[in-house]
C-alpha positions as CSV (number, residue, x, y, z in Angstrom):
1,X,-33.9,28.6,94.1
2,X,-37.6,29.0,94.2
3,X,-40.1,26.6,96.5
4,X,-41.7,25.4,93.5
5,X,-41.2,25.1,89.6
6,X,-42.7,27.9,87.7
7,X,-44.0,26.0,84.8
8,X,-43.6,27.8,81.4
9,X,-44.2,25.0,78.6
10,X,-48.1,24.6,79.0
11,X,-47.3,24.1,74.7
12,X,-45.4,20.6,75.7
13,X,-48.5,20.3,78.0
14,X,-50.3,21.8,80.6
15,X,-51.4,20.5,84.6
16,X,-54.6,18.1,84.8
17,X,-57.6,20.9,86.2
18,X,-59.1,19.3,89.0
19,X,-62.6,19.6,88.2
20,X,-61.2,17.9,84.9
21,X,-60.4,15.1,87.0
22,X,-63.1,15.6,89.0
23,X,-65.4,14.8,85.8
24,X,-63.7,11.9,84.8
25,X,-63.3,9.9,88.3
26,X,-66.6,8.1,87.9
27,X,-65.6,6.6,84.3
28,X,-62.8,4.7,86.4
29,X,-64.6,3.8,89.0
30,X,-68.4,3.7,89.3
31,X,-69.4,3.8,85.8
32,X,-66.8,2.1,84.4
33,X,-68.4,-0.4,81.5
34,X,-67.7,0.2,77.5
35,X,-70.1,2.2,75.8
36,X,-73.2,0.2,74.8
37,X,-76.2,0.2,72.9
38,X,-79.7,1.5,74.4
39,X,-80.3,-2.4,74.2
40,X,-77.2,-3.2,76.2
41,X,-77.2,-3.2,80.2
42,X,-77.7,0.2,82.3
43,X,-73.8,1.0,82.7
44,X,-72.8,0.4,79.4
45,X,-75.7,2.9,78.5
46,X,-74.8,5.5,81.1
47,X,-71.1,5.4,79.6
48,X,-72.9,6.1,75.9
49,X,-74.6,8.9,77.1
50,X,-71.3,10.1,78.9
51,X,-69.3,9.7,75.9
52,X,-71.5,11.1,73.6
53,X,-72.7,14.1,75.6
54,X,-68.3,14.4,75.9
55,X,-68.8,14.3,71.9
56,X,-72.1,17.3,72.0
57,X,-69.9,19.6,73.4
58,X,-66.0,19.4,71.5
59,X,-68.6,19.4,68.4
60,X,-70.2,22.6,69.9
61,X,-66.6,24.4,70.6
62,X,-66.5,25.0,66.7
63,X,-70.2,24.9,65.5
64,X,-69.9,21.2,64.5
65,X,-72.7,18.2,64.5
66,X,-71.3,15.6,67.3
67,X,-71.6,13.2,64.3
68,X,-68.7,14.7,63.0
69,X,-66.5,14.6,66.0
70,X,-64.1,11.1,66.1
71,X,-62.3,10.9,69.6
72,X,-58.5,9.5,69.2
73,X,-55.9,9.2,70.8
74,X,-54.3,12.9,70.8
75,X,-53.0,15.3,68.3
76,X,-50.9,12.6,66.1
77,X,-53.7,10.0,65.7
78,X,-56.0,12.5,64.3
79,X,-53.4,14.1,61.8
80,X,-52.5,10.7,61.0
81,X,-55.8,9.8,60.3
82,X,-57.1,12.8,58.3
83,X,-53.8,12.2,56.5
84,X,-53.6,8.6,55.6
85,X,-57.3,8.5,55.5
86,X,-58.2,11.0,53.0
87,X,-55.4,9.9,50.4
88,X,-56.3,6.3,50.6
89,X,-59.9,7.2,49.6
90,X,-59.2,9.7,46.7
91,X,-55.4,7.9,45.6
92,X,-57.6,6.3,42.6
93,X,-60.0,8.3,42.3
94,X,-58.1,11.9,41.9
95,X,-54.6,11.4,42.3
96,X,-51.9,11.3,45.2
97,X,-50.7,14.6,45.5
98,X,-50.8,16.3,48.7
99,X,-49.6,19.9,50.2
100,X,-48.2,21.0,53.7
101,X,-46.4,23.6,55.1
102,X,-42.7,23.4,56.3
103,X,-43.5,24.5,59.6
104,X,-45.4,21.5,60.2
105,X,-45.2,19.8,63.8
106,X,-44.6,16.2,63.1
107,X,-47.5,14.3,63.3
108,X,-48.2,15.7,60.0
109,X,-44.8,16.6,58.3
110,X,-43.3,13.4,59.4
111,X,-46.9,11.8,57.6
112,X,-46.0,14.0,54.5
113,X,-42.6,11.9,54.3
114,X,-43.6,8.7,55.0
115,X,-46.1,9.2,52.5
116,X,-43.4,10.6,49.7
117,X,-41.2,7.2,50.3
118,X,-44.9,4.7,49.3
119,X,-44.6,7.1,45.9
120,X,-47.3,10.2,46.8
121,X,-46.0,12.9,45.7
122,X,-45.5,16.1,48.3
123,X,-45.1,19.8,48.1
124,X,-44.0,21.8,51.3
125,X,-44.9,25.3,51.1
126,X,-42.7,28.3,52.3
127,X,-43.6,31.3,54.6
128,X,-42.4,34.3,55.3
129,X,-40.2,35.5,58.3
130,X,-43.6,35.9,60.9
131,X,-44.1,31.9,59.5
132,X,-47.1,32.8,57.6
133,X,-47.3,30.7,54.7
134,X,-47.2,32.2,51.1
135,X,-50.8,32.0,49.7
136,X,-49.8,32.4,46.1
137,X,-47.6,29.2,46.4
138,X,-50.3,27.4,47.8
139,X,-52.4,28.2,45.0
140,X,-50.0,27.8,42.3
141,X,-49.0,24.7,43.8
142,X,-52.9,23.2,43.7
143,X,-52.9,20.2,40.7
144,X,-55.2,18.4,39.0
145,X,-53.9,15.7,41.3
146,X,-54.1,17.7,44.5
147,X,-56.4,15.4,47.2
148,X,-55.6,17.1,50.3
149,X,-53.4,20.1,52.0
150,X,-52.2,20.5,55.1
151,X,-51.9,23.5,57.0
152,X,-51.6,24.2,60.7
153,X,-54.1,26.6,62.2
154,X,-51.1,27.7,65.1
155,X,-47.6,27.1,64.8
156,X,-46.4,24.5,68.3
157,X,-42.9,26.6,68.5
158,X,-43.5,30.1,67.5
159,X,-47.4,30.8,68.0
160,X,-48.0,32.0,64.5
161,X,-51.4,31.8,63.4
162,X,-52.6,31.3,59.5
163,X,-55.5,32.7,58.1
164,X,-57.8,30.1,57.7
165,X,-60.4,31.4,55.7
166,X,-58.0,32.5,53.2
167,X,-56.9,29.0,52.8
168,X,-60.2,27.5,53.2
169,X,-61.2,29.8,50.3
170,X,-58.5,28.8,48.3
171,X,-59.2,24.6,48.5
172,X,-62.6,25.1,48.0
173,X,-62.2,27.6,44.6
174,X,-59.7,24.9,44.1
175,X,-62.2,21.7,45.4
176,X,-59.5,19.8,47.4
177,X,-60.1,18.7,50.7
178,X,-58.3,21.0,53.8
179,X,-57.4,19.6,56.9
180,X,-55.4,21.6,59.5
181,X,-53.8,21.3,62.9
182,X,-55.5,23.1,65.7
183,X,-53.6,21.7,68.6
184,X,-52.2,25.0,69.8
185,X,-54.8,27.1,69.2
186,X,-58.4,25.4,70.0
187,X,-60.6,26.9,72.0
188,X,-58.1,29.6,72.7
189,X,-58.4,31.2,69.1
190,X,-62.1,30.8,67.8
191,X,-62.8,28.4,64.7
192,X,-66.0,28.2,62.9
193,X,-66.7,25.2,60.8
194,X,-70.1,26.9,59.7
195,X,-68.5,29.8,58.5
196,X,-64.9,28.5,57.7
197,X,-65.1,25.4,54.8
198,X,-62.2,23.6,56.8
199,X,-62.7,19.7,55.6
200,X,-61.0,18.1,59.0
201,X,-59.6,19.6,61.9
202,X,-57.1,17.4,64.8
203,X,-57.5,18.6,68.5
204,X,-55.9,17.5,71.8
205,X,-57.4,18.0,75.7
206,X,-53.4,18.0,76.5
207,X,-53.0,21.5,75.7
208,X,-55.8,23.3,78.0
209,X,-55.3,21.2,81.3
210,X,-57.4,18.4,80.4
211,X,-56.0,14.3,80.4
212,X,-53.2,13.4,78.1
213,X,-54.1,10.6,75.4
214,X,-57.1,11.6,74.4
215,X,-58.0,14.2,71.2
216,X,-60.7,14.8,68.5
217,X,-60.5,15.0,64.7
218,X,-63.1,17.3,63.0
219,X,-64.2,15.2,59.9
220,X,-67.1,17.5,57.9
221,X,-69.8,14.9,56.7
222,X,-69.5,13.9,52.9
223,X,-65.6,14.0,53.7
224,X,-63.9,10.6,52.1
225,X,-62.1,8.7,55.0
226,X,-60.8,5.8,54.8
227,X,-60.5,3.6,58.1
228,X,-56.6,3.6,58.5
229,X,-56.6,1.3,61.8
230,X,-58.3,-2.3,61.8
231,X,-60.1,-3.9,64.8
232,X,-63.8,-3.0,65.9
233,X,-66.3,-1.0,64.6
234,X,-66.2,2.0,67.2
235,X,-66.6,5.7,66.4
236,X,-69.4,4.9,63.7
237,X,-66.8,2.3,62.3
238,X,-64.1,5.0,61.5
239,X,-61.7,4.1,64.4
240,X,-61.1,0.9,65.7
241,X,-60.5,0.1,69.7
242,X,-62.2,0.5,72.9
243,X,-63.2,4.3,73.5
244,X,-60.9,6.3,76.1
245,X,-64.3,7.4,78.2
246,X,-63.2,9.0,81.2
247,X,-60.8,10.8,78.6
248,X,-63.3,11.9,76.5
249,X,-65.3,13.5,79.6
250,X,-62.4,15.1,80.6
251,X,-61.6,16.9,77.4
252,X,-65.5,18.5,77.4
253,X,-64.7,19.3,80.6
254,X,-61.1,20.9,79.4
255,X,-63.2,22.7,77.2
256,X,-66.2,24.1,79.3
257,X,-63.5,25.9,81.9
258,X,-61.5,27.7,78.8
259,X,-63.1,31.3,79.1
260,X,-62.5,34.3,76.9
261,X,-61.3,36.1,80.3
262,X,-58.6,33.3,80.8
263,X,-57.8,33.5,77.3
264,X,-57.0,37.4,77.7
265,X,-55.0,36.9,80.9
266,X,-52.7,34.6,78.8
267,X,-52.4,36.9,76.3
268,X,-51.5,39.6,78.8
269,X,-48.9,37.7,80.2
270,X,-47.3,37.0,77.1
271,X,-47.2,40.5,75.8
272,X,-45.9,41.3,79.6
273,X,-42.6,38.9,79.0
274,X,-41.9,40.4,75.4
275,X,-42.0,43.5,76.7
276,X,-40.2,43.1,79.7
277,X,-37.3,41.3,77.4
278,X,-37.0,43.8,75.1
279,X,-36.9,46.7,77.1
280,X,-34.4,45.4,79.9
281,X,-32.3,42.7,77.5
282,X,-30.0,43.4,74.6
283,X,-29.5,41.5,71.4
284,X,-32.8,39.9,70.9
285,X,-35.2,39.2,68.6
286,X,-39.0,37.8,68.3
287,X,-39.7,34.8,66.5
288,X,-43.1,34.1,64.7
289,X,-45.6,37.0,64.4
290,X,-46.5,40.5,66.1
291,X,-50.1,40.6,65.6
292,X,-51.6,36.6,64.0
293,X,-50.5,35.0,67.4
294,X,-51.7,33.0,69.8
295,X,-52.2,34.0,73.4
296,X,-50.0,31.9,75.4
297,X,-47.1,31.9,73.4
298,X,-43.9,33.9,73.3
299,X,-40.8,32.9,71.2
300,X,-37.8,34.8,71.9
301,X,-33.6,34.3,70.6
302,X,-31.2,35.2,73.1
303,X,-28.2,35.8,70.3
304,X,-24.9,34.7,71.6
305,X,-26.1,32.3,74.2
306,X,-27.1,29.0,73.5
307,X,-30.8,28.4,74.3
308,X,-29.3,24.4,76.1
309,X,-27.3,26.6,78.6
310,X,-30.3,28.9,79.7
311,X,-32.8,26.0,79.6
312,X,-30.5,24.2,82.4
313,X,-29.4,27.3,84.5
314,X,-33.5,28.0,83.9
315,X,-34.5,24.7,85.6
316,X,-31.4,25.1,88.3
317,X,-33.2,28.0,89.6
318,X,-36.8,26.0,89.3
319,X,-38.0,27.6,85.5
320,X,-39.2,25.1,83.0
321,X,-38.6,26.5,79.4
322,X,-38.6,24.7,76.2
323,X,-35.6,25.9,73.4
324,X,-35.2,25.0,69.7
325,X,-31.5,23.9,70.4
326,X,-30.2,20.4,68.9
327,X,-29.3,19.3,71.9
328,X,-32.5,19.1,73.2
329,X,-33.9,17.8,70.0
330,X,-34.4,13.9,69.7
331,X,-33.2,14.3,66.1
332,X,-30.2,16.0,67.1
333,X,-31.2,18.8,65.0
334,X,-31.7,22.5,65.6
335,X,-35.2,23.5,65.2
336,X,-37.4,23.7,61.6
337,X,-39.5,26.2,62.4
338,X,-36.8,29.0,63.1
339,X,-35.2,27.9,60.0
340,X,-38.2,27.4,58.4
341,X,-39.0,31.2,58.4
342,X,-34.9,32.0,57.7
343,X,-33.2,32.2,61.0
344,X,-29.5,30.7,61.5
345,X,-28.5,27.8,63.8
346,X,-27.3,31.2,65.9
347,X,-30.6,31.9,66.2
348,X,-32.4,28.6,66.3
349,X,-30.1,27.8,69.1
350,X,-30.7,31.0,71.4
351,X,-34.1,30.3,71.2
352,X,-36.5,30.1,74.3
353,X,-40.6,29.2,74.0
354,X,-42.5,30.4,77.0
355,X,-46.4,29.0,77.0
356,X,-48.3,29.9,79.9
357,X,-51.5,27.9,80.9
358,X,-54.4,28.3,83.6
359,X,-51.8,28.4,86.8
360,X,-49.5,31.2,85.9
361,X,-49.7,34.4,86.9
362,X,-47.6,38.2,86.4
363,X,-45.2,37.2,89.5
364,X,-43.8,34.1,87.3
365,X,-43.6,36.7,84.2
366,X,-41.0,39.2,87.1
367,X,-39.3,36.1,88.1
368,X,-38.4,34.0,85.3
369,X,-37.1,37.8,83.6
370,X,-35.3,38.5,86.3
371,X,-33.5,35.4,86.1
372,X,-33.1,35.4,82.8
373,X,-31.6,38.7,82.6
374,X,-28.2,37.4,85.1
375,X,-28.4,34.5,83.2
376,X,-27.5,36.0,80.0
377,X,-25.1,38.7,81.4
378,X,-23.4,35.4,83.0
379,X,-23.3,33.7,80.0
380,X,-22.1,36.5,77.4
381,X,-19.5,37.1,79.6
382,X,-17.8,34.0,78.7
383,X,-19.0,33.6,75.3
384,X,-16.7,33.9,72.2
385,X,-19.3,35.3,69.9
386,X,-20.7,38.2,72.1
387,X,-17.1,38.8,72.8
388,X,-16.3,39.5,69.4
């Protein structure tokens, strides 16, 4: 048993930085007022400028104008919003036909299907076996009717990343709108509204050790929006309620400490722990992609053991892993994504999602391997399957 948990889902979420918190302590407790007007008092002015210097800098992290920059309330409002937002303003207009891939995390699939059951009609497009979606689908799938598709930038389970100028190519030839899902990947894998026509784009400070509850959507200016949730006239009247301030300066802080050297490390522990599995463990395989990945993220089936076992003898000996078993699955079902890009319930099963963050390091990569590798001898031994 090790002194302390070694921490290996930083995709779930990642440890509050210090200086993040640092930044944000005197939102709570010195300049605490809501954001006012130059023509309101001094503190409500000083938590303007806080909040909208917060705003300067996400906008910067992807060559945006702050105007364009809405804070929320994390990854799900903002998919929600570009969502439900965008169809409501073009239903009558062009039509209520929308796209998404079937790898989806559920902010927006989940969208896609409430939206099928008010009528809107919904395409889910396929991707390969790295769970990179099918381009010619996409485009044969575009309609008349088409308003909006929605692609992720990085998958949340198996790190695969999409080409976004290839699909941003594709709406615009095809002029419907493009929103995608950068939770996983921003500020870790470069995006460039200037240079990529991407329509609206949701972010979250969870991610890259900033505060939870607190996230962006990217909407480009001209882009129909439809206020989806009544109350006040915040956010330039395109989201209602009281602005999460000390959030907001903790997510530009988030994202002023992400540096390409960082980034690298991550990456270098993640190609450390494939290798290291593949060379020293038997009967395994690599879900998502080899090469259009992201850097802290390495998806890997264990056949023949189930991925619920490992995750608990994992945490007995102080690992914390994240598998794409049922059983650990509020919907009681085996994970999407694996059988999304063809894998079995085997293989959805055996699978284990390592995400490394900010506070891990090559030692954690040695030990949770190491483990890993008596764990699975222990449990083939007594498993049926492997048996056979």
């Amino acid at each position: 048993m090790l002194d302390k948990m070694i921490y290996l889902d930083n995709s779930a979420s990642t440890r509050l930085d210090e200086k993040v918190l640092d930044a944000m302590k005197p939102y709570y407790f010195d300049t605490y007022a809501v954001a006012t007007s130059e023509f309101g008092y001094s503190m409500g002015i000083d938590a303007k400028e806080g909040l909208e210097e917060a705003r300067k800098i996400i906008a910067s992290s992807i060559g945006a104008t702050a105007e364009e920059i809405v804070f929320t309330s994390g990854e799900t409002e903002s998919s929600n919003m570009a969502i439900k937002g965008v169809v409501a303003a073009l239903k009558k207009k062009k039509g209520e036909h929308i796209i998404v891939s079937k790898l989806e995390d559920f902010a927006v699939l989940n969208t896609a299907k409430n939206l099928e059951k008010q009528g809107y009609s919904v395409d889910y497009i396929s991707v390969d076996a790295e769970g990179i979606v099918d381009l010619e689908e996409l485009k044969s799938k575009i309609r008349e009717d088409t308003v909006l598709v929605s692609i992720q930038h990085a998958n949340q389970e198996i790190g695969t990343l999409q080409d976004l100028d290839a699909i941003a190519k594709i709406c615009k030839e095809k002029d419907v709108l493009f929103h995608t899902d950068a939770t996983h990947s921003y500020v870790r894998v470069a995006i460039d509204v200037s240079k990529t026509p991407v329509d609206l784009i949701s972010m979250s400070a969870h991610t890259i050790h900033g505060p939870r509850g607190v996230g962006a959507l990217y909407v480009r200016k001209g882009t129909p929006l439809i206020k989806w949730m009544d109350g006040g006239y915040q956010e330039t009247d395109r989201r209602a309620g009281l602005e999460n301030i000390p959030g907001a300066v903790g997510f530009a802080k988030a994202v002023e400490l992400v540096t390409e050297k960082e980034t690298k490390f991550l990456e270098s522990l993640r190609d450390y722990t494939i290798e290291r599995v593949f060379e020293e463990i038997p009967h395994v395989t690599l879900n998502g992609s080899k090469t259009q990945r992201t850097p802290q993220n390495a998806n890997i089936t264990f056949h023949y053991v189930e991925g619920e076992s490992m995750t608990l003898h994992l945490d007995m000996r102080g690992f914390a892993v994240s598998t794409g078993s049922a059983c650990f699955s509020r919907s009681l079902e085996a994970s999407h994504v694996i059988l999304g890009i063809g894998g079995d319930h085997e293989r959805a099963h055996g699978s284990i999602r390592f995400t490394f963050g900010r506070y891990n390091s090559m030692d954690d990569v040695d030990a949770v391997v190491d483990a890993i590798k008596e764990i699975v001898s222990q449990l083939r031994a007594i498993s049926p399957l492997y048996n056979k």
